[in-house]
FIZA-568834 format. One record per atom (N, C-alpha, C, O, CB): atom name; residue number from 0; x, z negated, y negated; residue in one letter. Coordinates in steps of 0.2 Angstrom, whole numbers, plus 2048, in hexadecimal, padded with zeros to 3 digits. Each point is the difference from the previous one (the first is absolute). Glycine has a CB too. Layout:
> CA; NUM; X; Z; Y; A
...
# end
This chain:
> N; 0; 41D; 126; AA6; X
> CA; 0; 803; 7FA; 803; X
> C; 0; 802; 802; 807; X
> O; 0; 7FC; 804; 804; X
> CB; 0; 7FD; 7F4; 7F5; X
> N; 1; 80E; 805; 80A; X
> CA; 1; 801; 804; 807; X
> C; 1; 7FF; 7FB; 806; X
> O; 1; 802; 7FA; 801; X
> CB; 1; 806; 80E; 7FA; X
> N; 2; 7F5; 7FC; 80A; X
> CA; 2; 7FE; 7FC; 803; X
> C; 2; 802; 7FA; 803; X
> O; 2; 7FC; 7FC; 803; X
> CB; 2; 801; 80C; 7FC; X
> N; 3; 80A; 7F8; 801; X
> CA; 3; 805; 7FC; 802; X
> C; 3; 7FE; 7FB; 7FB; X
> O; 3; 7FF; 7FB; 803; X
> CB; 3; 809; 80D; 803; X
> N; 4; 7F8; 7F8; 7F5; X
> CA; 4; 801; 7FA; 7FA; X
> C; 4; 7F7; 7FC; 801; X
> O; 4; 7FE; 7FB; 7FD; X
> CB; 4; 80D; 80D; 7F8; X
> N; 5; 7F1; 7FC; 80F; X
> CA; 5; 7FB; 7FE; 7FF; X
> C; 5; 7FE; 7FB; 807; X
> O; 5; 7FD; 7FB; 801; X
> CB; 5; 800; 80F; 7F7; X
> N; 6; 808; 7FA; 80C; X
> CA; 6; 801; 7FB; 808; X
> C; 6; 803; 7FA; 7FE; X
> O; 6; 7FD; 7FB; 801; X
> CB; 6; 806; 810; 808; X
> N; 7; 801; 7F6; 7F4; X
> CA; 7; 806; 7FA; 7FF; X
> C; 7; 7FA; 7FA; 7FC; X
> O; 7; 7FE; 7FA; 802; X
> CB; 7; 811; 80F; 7FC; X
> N; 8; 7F0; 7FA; 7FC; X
> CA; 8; 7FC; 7FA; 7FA; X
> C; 8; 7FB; 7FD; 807; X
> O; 8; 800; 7FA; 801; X
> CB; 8; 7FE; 80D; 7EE; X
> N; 9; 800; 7FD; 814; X
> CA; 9; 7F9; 7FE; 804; X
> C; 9; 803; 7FB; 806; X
> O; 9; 7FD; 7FA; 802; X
> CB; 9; 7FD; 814; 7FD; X
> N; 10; 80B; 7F4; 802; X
> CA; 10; 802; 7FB; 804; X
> C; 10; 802; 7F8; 7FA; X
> O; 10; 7FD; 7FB; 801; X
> CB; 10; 80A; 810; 809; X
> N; 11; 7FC; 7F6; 7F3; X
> CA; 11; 802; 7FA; 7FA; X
> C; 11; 7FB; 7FC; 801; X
> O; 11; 801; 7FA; 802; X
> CB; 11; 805; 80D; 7F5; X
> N; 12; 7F2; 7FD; 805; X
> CA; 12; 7FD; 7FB; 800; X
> C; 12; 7F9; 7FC; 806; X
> O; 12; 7FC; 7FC; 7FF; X
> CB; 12; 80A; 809; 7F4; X
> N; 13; 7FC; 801; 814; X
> CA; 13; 7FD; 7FC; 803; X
> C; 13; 807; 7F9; 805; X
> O; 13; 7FF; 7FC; 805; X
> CB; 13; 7F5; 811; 7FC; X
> N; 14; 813; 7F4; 7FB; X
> CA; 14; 804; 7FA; 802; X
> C; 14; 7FD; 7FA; 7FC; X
> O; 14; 7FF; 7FB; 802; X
> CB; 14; 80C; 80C; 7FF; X
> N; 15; 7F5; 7FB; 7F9; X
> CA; 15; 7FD; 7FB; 7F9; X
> C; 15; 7FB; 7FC; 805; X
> O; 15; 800; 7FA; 802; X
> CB; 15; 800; 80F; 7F0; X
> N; 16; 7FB; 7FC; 80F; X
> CA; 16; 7FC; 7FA; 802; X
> C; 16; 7FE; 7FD; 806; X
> O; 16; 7FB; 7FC; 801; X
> CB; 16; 803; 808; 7F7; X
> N; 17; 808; 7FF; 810; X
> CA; 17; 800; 7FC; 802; X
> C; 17; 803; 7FA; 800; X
> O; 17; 800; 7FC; 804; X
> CB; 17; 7FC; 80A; 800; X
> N; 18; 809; 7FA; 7F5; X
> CA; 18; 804; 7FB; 801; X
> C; 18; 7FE; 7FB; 7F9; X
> O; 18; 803; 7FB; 7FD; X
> CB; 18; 806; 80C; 80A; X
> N; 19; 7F0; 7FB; 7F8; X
> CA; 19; 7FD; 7FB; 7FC; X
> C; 19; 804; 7FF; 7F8; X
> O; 19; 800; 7FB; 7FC; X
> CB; 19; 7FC; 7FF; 812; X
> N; 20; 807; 80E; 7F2; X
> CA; 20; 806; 7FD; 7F9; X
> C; 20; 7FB; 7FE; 7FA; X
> O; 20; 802; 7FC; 7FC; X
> CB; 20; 80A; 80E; 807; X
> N; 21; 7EE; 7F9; 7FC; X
> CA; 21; 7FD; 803; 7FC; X
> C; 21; 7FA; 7FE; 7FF; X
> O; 21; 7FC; 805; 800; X
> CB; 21; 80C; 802; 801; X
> N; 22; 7F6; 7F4; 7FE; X
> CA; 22; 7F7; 7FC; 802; X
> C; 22; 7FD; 800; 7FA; X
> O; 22; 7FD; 7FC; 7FE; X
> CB; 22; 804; 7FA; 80C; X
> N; 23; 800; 80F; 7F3; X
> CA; 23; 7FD; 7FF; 7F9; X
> C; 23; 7FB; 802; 800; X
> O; 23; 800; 805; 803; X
> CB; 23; 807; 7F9; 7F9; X
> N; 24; 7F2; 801; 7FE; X
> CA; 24; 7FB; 805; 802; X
> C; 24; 800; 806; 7FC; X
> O; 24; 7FD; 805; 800; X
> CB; 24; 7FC; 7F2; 803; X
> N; 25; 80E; 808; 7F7; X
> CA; 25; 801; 807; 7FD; X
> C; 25; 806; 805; 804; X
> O; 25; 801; 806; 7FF; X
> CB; 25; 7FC; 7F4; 7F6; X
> N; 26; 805; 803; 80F; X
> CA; 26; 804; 804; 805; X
> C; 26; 7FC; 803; 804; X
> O; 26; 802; 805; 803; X
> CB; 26; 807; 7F3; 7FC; X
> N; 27; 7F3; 805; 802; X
> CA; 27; 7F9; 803; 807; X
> C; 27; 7FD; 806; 7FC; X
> O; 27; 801; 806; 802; X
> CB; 27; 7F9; 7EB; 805; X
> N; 28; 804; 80F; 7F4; X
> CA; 28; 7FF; 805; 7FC; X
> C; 28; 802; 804; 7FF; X
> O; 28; 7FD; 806; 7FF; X
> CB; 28; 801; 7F5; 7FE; X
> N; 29; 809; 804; 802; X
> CA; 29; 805; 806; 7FE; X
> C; 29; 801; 802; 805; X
> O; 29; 801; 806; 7FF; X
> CB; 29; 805; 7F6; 7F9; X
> N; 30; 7FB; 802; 810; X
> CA; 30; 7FF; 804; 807; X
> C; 30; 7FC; 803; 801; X
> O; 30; 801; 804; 805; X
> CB; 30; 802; 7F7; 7FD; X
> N; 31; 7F7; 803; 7FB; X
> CA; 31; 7FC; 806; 803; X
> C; 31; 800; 805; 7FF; X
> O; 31; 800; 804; 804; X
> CB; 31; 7FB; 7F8; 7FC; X
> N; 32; 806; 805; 7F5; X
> CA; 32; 7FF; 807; 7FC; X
> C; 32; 807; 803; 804; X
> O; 32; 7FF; 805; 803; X
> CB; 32; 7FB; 7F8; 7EF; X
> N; 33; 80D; 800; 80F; X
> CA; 33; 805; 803; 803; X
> C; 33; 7FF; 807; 804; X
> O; 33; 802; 806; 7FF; X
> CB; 33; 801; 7EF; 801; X
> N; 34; 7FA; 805; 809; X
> CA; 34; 7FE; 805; 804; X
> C; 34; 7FB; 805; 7FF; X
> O; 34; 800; 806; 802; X
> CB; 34; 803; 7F2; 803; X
> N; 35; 7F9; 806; 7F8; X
> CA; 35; 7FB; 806; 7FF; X
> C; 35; 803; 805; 7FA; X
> O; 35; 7FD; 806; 800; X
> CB; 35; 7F8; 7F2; 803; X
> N; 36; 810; 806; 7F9; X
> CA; 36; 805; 808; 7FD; X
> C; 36; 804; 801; 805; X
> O; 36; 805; 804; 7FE; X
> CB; 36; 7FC; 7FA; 7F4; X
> N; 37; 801; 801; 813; X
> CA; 37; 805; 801; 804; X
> C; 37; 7FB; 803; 804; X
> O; 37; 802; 806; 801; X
> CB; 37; 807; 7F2; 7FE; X
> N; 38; 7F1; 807; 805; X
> CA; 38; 7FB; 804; 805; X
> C; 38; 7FF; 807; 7FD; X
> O; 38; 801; 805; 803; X
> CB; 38; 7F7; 7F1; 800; X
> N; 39; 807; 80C; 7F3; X
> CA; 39; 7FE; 804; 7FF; X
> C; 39; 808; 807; 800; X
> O; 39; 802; 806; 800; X
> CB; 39; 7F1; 7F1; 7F8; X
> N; 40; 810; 802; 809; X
> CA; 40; 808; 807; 7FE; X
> C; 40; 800; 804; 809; X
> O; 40; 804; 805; 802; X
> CB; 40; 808; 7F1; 7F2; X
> N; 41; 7F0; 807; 810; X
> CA; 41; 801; 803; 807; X
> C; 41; 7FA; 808; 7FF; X
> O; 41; 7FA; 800; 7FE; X
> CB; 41; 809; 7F1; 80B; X
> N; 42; 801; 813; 7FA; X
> CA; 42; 7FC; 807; 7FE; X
> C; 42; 7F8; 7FF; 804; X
> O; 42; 800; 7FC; 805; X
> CB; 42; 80C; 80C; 7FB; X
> N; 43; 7EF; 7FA; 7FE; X
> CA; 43; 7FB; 801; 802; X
> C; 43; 7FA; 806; 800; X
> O; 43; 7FD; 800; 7FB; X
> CB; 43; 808; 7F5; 804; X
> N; 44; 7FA; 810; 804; X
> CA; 44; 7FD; 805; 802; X
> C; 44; 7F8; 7FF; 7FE; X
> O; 44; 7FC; 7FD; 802; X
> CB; 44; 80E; 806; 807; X
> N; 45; 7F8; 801; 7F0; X
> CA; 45; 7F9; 803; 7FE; X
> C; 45; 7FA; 802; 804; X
> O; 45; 800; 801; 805; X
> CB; 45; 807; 802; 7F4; X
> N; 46; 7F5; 7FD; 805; X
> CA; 46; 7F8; 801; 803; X
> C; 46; 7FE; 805; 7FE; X
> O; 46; 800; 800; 7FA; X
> CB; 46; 7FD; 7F7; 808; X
> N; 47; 7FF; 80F; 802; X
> CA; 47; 7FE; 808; 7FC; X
> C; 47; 7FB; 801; 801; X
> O; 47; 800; 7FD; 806; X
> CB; 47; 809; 808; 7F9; X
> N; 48; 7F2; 7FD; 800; X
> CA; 48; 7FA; 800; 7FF; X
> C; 48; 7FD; 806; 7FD; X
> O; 48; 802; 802; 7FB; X
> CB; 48; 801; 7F4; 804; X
> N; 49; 7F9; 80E; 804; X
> CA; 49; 7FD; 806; 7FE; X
> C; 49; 7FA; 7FE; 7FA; X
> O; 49; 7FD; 7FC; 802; X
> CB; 49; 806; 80B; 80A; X
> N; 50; 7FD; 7FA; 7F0; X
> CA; 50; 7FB; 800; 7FB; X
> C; 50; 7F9; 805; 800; X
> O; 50; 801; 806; 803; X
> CB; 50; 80A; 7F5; 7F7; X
> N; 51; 7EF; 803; 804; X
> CA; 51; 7FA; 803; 7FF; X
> C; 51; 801; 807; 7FF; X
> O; 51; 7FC; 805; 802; X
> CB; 51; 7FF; 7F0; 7FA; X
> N; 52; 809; 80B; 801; X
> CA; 52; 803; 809; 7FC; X
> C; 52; 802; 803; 804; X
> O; 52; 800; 806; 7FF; X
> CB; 52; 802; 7F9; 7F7; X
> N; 53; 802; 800; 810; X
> CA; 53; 806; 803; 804; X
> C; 53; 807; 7FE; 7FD; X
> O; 53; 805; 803; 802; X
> CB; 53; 7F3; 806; 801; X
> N; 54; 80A; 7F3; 7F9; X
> CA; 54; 807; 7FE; 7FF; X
> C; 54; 801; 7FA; 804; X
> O; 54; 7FC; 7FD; 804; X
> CB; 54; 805; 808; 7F1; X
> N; 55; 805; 7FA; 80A; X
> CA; 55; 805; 7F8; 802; X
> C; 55; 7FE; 7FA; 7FC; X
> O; 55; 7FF; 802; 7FA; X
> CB; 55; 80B; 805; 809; X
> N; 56; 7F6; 7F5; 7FE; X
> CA; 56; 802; 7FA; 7FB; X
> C; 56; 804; 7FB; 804; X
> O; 56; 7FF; 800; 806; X
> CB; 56; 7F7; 802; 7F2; X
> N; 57; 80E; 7FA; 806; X
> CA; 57; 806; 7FC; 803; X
> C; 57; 800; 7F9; 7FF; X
> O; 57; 802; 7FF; 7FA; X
> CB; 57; 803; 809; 805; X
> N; 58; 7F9; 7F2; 805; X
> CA; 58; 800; 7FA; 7FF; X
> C; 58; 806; 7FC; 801; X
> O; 58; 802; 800; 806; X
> CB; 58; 7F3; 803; 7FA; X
> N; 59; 80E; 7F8; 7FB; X
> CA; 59; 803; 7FB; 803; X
> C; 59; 7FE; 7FD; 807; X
> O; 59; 7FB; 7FE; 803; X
> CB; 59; 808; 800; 7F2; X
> N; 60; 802; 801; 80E; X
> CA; 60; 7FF; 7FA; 806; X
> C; 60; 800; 7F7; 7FE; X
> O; 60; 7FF; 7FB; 803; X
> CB; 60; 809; 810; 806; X
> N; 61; 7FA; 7F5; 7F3; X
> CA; 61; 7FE; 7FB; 7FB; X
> C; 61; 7F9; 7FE; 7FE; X
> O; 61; 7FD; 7FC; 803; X
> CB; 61; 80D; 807; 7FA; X
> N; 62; 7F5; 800; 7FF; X
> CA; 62; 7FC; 7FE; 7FA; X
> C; 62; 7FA; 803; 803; X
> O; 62; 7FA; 7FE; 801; X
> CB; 62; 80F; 802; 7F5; X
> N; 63; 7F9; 806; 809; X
> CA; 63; 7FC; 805; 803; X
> C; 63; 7FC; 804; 7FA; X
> O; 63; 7FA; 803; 801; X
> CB; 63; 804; 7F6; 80A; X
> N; 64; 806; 807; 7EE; X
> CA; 64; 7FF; 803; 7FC; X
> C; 64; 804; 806; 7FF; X
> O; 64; 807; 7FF; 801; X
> CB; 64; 7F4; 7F8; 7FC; X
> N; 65; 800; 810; 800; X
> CA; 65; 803; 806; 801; X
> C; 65; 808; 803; 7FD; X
> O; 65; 801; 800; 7FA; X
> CB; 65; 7F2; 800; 808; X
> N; 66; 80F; 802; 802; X
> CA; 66; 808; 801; 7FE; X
> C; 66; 801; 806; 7FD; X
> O; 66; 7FC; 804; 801; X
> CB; 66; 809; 7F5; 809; X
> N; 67; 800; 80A; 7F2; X
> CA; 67; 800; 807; 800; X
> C; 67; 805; 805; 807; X
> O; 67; 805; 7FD; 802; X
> CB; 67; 7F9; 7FE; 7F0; X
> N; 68; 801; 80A; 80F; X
> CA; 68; 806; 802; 805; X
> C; 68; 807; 7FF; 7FE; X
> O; 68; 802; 800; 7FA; X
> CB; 68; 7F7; 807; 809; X
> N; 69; 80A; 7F8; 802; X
> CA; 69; 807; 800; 801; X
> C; 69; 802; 7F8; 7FA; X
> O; 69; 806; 7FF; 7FF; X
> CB; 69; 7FC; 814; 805; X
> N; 70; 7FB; 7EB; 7FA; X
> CA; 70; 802; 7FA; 7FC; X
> C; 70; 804; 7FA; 804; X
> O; 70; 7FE; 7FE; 805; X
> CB; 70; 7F7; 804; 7F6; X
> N; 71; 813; 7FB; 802; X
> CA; 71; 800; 7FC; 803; X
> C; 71; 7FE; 7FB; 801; X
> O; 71; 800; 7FE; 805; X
> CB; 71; 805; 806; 7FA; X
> N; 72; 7F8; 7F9; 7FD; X
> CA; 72; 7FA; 7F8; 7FE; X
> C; 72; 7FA; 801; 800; X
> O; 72; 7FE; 805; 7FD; X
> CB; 72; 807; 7F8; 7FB; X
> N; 73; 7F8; 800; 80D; X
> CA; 73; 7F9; 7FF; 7FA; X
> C; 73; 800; 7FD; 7FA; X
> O; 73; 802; 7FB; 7FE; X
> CB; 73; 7F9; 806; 80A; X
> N; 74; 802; 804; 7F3; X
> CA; 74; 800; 7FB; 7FA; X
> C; 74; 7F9; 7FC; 800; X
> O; 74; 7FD; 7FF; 7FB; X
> CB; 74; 80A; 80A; 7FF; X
> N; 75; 7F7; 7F5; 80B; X
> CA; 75; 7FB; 7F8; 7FD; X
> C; 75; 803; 7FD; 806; X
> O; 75; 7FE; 805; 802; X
> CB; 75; 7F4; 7FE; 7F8; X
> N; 76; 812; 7F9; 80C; X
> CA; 76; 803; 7FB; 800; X
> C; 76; 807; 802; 800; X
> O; 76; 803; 7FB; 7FF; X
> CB; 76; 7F4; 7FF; 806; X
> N; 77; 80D; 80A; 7FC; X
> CA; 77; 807; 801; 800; X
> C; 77; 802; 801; 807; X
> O; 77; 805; 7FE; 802; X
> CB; 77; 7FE; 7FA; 7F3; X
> N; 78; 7FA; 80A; 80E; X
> CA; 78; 801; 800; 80A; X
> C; 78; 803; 805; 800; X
> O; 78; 7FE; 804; 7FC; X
> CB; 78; 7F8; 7F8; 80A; X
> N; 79; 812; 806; 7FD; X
> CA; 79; 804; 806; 7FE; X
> C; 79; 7FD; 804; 80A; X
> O; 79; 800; 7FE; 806; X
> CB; 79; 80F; 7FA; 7EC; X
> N; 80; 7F1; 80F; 80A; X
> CA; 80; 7FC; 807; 806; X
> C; 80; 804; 802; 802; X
> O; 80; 805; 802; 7FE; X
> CB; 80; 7F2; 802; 7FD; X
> N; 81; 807; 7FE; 80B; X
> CA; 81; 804; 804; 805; X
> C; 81; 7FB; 805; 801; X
> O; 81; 7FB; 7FE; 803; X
> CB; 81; 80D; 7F8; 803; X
> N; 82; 7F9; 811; 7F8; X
> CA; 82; 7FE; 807; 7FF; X
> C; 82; 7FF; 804; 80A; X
> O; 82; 7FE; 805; 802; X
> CB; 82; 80A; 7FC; 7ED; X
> N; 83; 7FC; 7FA; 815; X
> CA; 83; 802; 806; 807; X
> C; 83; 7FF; 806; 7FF; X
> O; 83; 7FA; 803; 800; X
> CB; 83; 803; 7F7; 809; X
> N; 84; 806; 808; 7F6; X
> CA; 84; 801; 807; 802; X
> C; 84; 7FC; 805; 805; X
> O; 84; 802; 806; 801; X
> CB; 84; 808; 7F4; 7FC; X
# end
């Protein structure tokens, strides 16, 4: 998802609700889960970690459950990784 489409929806639905289009309590619902799949498509920088043995391990900045390297996703909440270089 680009970022641009995520700026724009983001804008849409903080119009929605200041203009009150949308008072429903399934619509309030449906805004949350939105934003929070829209939070997870913004890159976020993994967490590294030396381990007891001398390796790496890597955590979401999410969840904070462990990621594999160079992974775009985590796979336990979907938070999409930004590797820097």
């Amino acid at each position: 998802m680009s970022d641009t489409f995520i700026n724009y929806f983001d804008q849409l639905l903080d119009s929605a609700e200041r203009n009150d289009i949308f008072s429903s309590r399934a619509f309030n619902e449906f805004e949350v889960e939105v934003r929070e799949a829209m939070a997870k498509q913004k890159q976020g920088i993994p967490d590294a970690e030396i381990t007891d043995i001398g390796g790496i391990q890597h955590t979401c900045p999410s969840c904070w459950g462990f990621v594999g390297y160079r992974h775009d996703h985590c796979e336990n909440c979907g938070q999409k990784l930004d590797w820097e270089d």
